[in-house]
C-alpha positions in Angstrom: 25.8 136.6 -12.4 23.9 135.9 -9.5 20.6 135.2 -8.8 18.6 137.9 -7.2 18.0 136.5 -4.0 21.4 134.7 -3.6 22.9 138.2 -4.2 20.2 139.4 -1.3 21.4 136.6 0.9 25.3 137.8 0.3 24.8 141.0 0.7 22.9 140.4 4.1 25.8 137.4 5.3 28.6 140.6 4.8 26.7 143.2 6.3 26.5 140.7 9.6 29.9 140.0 9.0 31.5 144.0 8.9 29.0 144.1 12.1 31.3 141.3 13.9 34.2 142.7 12.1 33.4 146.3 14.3 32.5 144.2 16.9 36.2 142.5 17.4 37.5 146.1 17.2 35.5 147.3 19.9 37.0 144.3 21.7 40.3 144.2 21.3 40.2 148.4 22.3 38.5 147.3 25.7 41.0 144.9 26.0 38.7 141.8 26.2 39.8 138.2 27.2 41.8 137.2 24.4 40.3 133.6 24.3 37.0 135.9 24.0 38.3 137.6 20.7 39.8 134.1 19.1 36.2 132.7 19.2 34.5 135.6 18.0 37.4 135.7 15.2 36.4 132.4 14.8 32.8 133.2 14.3 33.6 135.6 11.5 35.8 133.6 9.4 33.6 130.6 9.5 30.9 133.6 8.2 33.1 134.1 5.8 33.0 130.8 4.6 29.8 130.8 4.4 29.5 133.2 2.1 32.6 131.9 0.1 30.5 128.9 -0.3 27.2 130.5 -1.4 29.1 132.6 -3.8 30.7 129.3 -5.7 27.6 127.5 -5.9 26.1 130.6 -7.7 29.8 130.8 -10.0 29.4 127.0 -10.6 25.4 127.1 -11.2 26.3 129.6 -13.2 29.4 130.6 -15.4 30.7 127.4 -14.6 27.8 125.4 -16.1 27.4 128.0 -19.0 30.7 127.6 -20.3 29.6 123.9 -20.7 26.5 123.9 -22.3 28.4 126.4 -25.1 30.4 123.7 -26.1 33.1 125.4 -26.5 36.5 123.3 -25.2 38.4 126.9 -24.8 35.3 128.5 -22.1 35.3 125.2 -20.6 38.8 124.7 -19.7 39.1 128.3 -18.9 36.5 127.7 -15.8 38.2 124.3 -15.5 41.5 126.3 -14.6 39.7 129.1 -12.7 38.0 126.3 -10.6 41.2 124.8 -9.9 42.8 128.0 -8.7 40.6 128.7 -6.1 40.9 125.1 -4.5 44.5 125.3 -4.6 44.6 128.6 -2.8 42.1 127.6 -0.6 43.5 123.8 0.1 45.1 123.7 3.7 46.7 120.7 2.8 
């Protein structure tokens, strides 16, 4: 789980982010210069990465480092694998 104010700062990153979400809308029904809308886009997923990011540090402070200090070899390859699985579908390699 996350920490309280982590959670706060989440919560406040996606509500900005739905705002430039509605915002990119609005645009593209005004019919806006399209080079406008690719950097606003822009804006908003490197948001969203932002908050990708904050979210894994939490998971790794976390669960990650819980399943560790249990000792147990199952919890910790589970979040081993888990770990994995999100850098692979994230890798743009």
């Amino acid at each position: 789980m996350m920490e309280p104010e982590t959670r706060s700062q989440v919560e406040a990153r996606l509500k900005r982010i739905a705002g430039q979400v509605g915002g990119l809308q609005r645009m593209v029904e005004q019919e806006r210069y399209c080079v406008d809308i690719v950097m606003q886009i822009s804006a908003a997923r490197a948001a969203l990465a932002k908050v990708s990011q904050m979210v894994l540090d939490a998971h790794i402070h976390t669960c990650v480092a819980d399943a560790f200090d249990s000792g147990n070899p199952t919890d910790r390859e589970e979040k081993i694998a888990e770990l994995i699985r999100v850098f692979d579908k994230n890798c743009r390699c």
